[in-house]
C-alpha positions as CSV (number, residue, x, y, z in Angstrom):
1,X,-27.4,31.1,22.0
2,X,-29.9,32.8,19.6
3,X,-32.5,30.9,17.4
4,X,-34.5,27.6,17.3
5,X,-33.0,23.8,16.6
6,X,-33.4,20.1,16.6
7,X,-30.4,18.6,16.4
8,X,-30.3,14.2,16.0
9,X,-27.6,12.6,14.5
10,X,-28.0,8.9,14.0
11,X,-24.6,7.6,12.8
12,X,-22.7,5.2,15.0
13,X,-19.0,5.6,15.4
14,X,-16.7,2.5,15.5
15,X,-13.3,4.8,16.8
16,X,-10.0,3.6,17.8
17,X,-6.8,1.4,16.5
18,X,-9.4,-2.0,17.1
19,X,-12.3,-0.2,15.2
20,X,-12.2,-2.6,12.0
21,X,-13.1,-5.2,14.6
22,X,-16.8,-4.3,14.7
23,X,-17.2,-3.9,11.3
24,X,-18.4,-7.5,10.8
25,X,-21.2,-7.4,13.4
26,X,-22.2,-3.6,12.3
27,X,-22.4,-5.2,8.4
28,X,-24.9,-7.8,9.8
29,X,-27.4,-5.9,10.6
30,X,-28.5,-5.1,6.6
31,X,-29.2,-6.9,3.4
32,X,-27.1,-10.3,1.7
33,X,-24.9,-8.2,-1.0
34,X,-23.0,-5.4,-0.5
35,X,-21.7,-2.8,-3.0
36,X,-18.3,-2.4,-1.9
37,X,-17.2,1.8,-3.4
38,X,-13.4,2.7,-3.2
39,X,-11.2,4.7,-5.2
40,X,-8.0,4.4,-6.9
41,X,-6.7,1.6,-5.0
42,X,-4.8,2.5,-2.5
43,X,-6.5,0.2,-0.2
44,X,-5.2,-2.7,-1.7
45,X,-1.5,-1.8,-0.9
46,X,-1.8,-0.4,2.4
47,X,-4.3,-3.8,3.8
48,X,-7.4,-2.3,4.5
49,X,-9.0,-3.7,1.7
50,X,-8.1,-6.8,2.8
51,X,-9.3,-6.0,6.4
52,X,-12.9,-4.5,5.2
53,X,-13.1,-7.6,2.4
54,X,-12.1,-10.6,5.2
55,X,-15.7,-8.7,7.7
56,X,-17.6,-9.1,4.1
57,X,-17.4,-12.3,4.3
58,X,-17.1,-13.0,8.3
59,X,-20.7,-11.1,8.0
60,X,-21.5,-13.8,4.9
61,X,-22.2,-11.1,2.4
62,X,-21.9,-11.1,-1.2
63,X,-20.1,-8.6,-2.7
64,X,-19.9,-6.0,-5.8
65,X,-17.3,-4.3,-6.5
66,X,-17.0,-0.7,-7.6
67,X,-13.9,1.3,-8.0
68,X,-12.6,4.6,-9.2
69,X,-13.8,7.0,-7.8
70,X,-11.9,10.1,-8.2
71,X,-11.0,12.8,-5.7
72,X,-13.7,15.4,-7.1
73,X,-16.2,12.5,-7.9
74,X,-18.1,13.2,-11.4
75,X,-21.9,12.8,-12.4
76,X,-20.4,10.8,-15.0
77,X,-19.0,8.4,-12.4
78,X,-22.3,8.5,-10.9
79,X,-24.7,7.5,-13.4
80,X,-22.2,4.2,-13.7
81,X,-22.6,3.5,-10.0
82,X,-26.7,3.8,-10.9
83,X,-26.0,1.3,-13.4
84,X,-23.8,-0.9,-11.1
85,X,-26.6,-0.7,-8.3
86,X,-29.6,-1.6,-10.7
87,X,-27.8,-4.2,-12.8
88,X,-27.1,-5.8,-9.4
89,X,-30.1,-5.3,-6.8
90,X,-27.6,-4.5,-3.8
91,X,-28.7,-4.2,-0.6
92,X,-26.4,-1.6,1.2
93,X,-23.4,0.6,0.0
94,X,-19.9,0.4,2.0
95,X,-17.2,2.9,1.2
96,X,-14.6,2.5,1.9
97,X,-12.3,5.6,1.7
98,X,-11.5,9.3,2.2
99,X,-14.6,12.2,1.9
100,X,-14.9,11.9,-2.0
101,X,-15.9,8.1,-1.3
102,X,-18.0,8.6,1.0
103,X,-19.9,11.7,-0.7
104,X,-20.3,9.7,-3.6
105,X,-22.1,6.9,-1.9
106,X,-24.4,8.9,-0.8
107,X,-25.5,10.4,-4.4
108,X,-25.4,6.9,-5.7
109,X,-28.0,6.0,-2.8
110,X,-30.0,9.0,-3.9
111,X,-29.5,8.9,-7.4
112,X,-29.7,4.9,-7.5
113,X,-33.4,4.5,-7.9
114,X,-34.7,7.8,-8.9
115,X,-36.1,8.4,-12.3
116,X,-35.8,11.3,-13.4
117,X,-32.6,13.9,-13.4
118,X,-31.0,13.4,-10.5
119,X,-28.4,16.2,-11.1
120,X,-31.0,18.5,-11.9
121,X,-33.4,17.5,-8.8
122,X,-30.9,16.8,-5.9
123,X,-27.9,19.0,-6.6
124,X,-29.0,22.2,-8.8
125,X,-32.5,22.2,-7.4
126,X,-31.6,21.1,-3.2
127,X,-34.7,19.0,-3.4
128,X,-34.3,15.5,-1.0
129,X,-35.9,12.3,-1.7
130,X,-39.4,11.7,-1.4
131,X,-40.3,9.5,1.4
132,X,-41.5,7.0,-0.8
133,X,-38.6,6.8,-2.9
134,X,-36.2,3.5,-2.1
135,X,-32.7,4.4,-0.5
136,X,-29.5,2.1,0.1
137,X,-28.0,2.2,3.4
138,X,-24.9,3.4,3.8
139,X,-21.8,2.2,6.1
140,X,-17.9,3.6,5.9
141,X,-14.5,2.9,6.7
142,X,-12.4,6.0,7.1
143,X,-9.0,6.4,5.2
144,X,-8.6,10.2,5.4
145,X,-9.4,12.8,7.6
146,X,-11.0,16.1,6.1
147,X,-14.3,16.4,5.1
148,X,-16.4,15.0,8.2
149,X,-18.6,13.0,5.5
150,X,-18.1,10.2,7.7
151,X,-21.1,11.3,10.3
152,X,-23.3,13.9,8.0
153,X,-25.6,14.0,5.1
154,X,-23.5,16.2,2.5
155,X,-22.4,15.0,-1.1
156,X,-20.1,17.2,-3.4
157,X,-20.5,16.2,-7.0
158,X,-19.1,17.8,-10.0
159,X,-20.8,17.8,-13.7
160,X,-17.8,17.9,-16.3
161,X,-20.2,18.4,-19.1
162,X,-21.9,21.9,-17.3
163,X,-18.3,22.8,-15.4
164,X,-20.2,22.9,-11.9
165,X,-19.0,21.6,-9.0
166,X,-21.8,21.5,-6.3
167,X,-22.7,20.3,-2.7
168,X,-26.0,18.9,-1.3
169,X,-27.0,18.2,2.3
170,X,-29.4,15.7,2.2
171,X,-31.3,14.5,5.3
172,X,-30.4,12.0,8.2
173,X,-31.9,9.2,5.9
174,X,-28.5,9.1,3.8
175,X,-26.1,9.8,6.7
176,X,-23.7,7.0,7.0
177,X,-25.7,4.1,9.3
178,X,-22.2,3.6,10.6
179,X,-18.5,4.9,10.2
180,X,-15.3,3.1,10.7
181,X,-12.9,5.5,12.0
182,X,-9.2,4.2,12.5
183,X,-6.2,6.6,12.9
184,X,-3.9,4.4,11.7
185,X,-5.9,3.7,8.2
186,X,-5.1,7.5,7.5
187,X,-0.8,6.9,7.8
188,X,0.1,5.5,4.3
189,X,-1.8,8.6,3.1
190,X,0.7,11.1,0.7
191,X,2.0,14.0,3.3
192,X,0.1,16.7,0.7
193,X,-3.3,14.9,0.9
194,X,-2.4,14.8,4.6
195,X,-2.2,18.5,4.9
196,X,-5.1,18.9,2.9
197,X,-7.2,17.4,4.8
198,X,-6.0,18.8,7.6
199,X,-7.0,22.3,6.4
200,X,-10.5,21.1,4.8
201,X,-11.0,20.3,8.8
202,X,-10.1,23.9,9.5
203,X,-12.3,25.5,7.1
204,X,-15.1,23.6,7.9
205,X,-15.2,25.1,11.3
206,X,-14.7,28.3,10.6
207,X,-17.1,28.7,8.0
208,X,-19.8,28.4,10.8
209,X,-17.8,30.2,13.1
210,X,-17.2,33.5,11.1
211,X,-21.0,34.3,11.5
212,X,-23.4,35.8,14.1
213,X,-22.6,38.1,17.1
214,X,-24.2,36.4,20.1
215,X,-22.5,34.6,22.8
216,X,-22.6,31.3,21.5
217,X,-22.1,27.5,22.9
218,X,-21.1,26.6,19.5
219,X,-18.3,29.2,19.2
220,X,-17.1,27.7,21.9
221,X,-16.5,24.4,21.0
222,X,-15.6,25.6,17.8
223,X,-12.1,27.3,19.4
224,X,-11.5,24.4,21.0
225,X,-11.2,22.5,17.7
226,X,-9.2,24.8,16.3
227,X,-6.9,25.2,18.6
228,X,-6.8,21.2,18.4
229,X,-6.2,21.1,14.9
230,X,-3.3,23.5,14.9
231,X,-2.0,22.0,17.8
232,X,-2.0,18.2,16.1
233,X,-1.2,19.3,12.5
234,X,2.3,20.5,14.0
235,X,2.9,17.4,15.5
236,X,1.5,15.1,12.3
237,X,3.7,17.3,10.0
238,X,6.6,16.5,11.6
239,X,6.0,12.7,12.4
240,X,2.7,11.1,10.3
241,X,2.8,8.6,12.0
242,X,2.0,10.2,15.6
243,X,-1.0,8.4,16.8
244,X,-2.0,10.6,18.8
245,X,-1.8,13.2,16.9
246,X,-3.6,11.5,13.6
247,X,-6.2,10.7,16.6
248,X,-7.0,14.0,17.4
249,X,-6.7,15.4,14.0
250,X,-9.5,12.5,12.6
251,X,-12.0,13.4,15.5
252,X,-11.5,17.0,15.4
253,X,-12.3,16.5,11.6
254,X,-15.8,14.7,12.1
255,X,-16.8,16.7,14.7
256,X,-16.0,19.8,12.9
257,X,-18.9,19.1,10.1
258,X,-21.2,16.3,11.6
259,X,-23.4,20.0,12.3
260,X,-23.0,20.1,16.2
261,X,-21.2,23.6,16.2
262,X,-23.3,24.5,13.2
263,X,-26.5,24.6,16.0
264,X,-27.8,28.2,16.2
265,X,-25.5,29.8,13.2
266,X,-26.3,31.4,10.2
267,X,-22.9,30.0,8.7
268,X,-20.8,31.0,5.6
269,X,-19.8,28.2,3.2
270,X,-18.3,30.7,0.8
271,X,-14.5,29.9,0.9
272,X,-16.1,26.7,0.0
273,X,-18.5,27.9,-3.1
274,X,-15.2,29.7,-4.4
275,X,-13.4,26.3,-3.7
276,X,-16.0,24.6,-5.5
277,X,-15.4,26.7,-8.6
278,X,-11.3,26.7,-8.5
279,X,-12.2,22.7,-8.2
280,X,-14.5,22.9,-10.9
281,X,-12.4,24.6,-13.7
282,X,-9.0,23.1,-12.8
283,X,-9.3,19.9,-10.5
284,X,-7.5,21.1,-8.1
285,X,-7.3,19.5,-4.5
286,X,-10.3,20.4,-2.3
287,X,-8.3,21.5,0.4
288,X,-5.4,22.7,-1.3
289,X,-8.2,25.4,-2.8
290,X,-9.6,26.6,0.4
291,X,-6.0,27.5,2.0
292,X,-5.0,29.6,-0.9
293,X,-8.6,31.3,-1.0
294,X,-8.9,32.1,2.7
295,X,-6.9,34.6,3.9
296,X,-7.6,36.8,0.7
297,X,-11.5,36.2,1.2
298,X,-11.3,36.9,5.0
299,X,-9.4,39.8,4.8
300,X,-12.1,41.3,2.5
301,X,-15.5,40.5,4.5
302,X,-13.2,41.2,7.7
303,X,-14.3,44.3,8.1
304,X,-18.0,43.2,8.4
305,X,-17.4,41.1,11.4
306,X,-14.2,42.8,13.3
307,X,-15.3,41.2,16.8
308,X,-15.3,38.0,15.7
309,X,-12.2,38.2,13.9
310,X,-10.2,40.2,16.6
311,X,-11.5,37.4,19.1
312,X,-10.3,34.7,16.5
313,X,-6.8,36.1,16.8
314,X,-7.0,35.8,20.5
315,X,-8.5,32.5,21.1
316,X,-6.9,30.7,18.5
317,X,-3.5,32.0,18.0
318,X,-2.9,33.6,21.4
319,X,-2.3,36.8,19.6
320,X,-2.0,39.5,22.9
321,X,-4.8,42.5,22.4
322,X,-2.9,45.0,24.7
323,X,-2.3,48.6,22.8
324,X,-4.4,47.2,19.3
325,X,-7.3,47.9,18.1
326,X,-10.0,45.2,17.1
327,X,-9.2,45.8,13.4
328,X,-5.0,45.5,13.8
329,X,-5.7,42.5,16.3
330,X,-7.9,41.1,13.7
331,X,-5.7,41.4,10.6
332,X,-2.8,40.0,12.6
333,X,-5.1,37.0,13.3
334,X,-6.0,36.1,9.5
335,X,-1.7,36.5,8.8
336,X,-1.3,33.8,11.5
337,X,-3.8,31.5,9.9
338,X,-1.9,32.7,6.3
339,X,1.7,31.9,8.1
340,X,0.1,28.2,9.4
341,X,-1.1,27.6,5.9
342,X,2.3,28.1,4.9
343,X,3.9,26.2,7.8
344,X,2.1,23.0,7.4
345,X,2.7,23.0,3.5
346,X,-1.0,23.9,2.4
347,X,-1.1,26.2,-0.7
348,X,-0.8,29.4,-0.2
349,X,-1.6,30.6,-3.6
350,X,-3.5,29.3,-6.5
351,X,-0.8,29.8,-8.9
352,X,0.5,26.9,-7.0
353,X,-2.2,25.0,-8.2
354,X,-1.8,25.9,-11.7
355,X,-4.5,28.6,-11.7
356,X,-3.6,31.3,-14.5
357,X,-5.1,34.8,-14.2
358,X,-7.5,33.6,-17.8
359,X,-9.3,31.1,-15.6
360,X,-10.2,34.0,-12.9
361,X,-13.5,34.7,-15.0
362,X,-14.5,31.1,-15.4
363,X,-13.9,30.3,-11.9
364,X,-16.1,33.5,-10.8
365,X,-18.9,32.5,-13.2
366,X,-18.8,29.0,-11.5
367,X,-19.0,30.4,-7.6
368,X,-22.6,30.1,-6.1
369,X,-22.7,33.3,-4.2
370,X,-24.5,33.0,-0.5
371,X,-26.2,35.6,1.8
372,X,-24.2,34.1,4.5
373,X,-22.1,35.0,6.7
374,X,-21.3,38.6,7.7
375,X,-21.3,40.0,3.6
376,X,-23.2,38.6,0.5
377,X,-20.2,38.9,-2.2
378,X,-21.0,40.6,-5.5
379,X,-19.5,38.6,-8.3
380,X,-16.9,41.3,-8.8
381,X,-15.9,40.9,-5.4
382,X,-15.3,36.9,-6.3
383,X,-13.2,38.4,-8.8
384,X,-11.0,40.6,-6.5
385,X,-10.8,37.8,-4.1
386,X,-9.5,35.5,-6.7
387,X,-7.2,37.8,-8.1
388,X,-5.7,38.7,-4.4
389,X,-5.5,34.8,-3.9
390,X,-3.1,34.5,-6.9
């Protein structure tokens, strides 16, 4: 492995069918009243609300209530959680949820008690918190598997009003003190929410693994999850509720972004900036974007990267190399991930989403280009990628 790193991660994982059962000693450790964040509801008909709200009060907290947040969480949404939080003097946010939840507690912990612009500072700008500034502790129970926000610092807001839809990392201080993960909390899910999920979990770890040419640990561990995921999205496809399969599938998913196999990689995160944008102008599903962007996007920066690609074909979809070169074993690698995409019920294209060819421009104009990866995109690349993806 090339390059320099400290790697710490400081959330605690409560895993397993019985993991709701620590969640009233883990809420102890923290302040009298909890701000309890979930989203449309679903938690009320499928019992874990009732689970998470019977520890509140086994832990002898007092709780707030906060609800509706949406699956591409809005500043707007925000700025009434900072109202919520100051109106109220909590002492610790629990979501309680699927990534959007989860990514939104942690902007209302940063947001909560800043004074300024907190849009402008934390997401447009990438500043952090100052030291100084006060911070509400964080804790999660885990309804859906995707987005790994469950044991990392990120937060993906979008501003209606500017039509951005951005992420921001912040710092171990607003990682989730502690994460409920329970398979079974994921199986009243909708199959398409499912599936998208399952292919956020993919893209996660292959935006770190399309970079770099050295012989790295993290590629490594990397394959491994991918061949995991592809493995256990068969399975949960055909039968949701296979434990073990939902198992494997949640764990690959926080392990594919709580940045192990990010250690020592320049990384890409543009399927996701163009995901972002499609997000942005249409609200489209998160996950549902990234499958019908990826095999147009890595068929276009292939080129730039051929080794890595030809041994992603190899590795991960036991593609045989004999009699190919590295550029036909490579393409025949990206139409095996376009042909799973398509097998597990992901979107394949955007028109499937309802993306017309009028909203290519505003989508493009929205995409925060990277130099990342193995190519730095022009914007009229963005263009041709979004037009192949159609």
């Amino acid at each position: 492995m090339l390059g320099n790193f400290v790697y710490s991660n400081p959330t605690r994982i409560y895993f397993g069918d019985n993991a709701q059962s620590h969640l009233a000693a883990a809420l102890k450790e923290f302040g009298p009243k909890v701000l309890l964040v979930y989203g449309g509801g679903s938690i009320k008909r499928n019992g874990v609300y009732d689970d998470v709200v019977a520890a509140l009060y086994e832990a002898g907290k007092e709780v707030v209530e906060l609800s509706g947040v949406m699956p591409n969480p809005t500043y707007e949404k925000l700025l009434e959680g900072v109202k919520v939080v100051r109106e109220n003097d909590v002492d610790m946010i629990l979501a309680v949820g699927g990534g959007s939840t989860i990514d939104y507690s942690k902007g209302l912990s940063a947001a909560a008690w800043y004074e300024g612009d907190a849009w402008e500072n934390f997401w447009v700008r990438q500043r952090n918190p100052e030291p100084s500034q006060r911070l509400l502790p964080i804790g999660a129970v885990l309804t859906m598997a995707g987005t790994g926000s469950e044991m990392n610092g990120g937060s993906v807001i979008t501003n209606v009003a500017k039509g951005m839809k951005i992420g921001k990392v912040f710092p171990e201080r607003l990682y989730p003190r502690f994460s409920v993960l329970n398979p079974r909390y994921t199986f009243s899910l909708p199959e398409r929410q499912m599936v998208a999920g399952i292919f956020d979990t993919m893209s996660h770890i292959m935006e770190q693994y399309f970079s770099g040419d050295d012989d790295s640990t993290s590629d490594y561990l990397a394959e491994g999850l991918m061949r995991s995921v592809v493995n256990s999205s068969r399975a949960a496809v055909k039968n949701p509720h296979d434990y073990e399969a939902r198992s494997n599938i949640m764990w690959s998913a926080t392990w594919a972004l709580n940045t192990l196999i990010a250690e020592g990689k320049k990384e890409d995160w543009m399927v996701h900036m163009i995901g972002h944008a499609v997000s942005a102008v249409t609200d489209a599903t998160h996950g549902m974007t990234l499958a019908a962007v990826s095999p147009a996007y890595y068929r276009h920066v292939m080129k730039y990267g051929i080794h890595r690609f030809a041994r992603f074909a190899e590795v991960v979809w036991d593609i045989r190399p004999e009699g190919k070169s590295s550029e036909e074993l490579a393409a025949e690698g990206i139409d095996a991930l376009a042909a799973w995409i398509k097998e597990i019920g992901a979107a394949s294209r955007l028109s499937e989403l309802g993306v017309t060819p009028a909203q290519i421009d505003p989508i493009a104009d929205a995409t925060i280009i990277f130099d990342a990866g193995y190519h730095k995109l022009t914007r009229e690349e963005v263009v041709e990628i979004l037009k192949a993806s159609l």
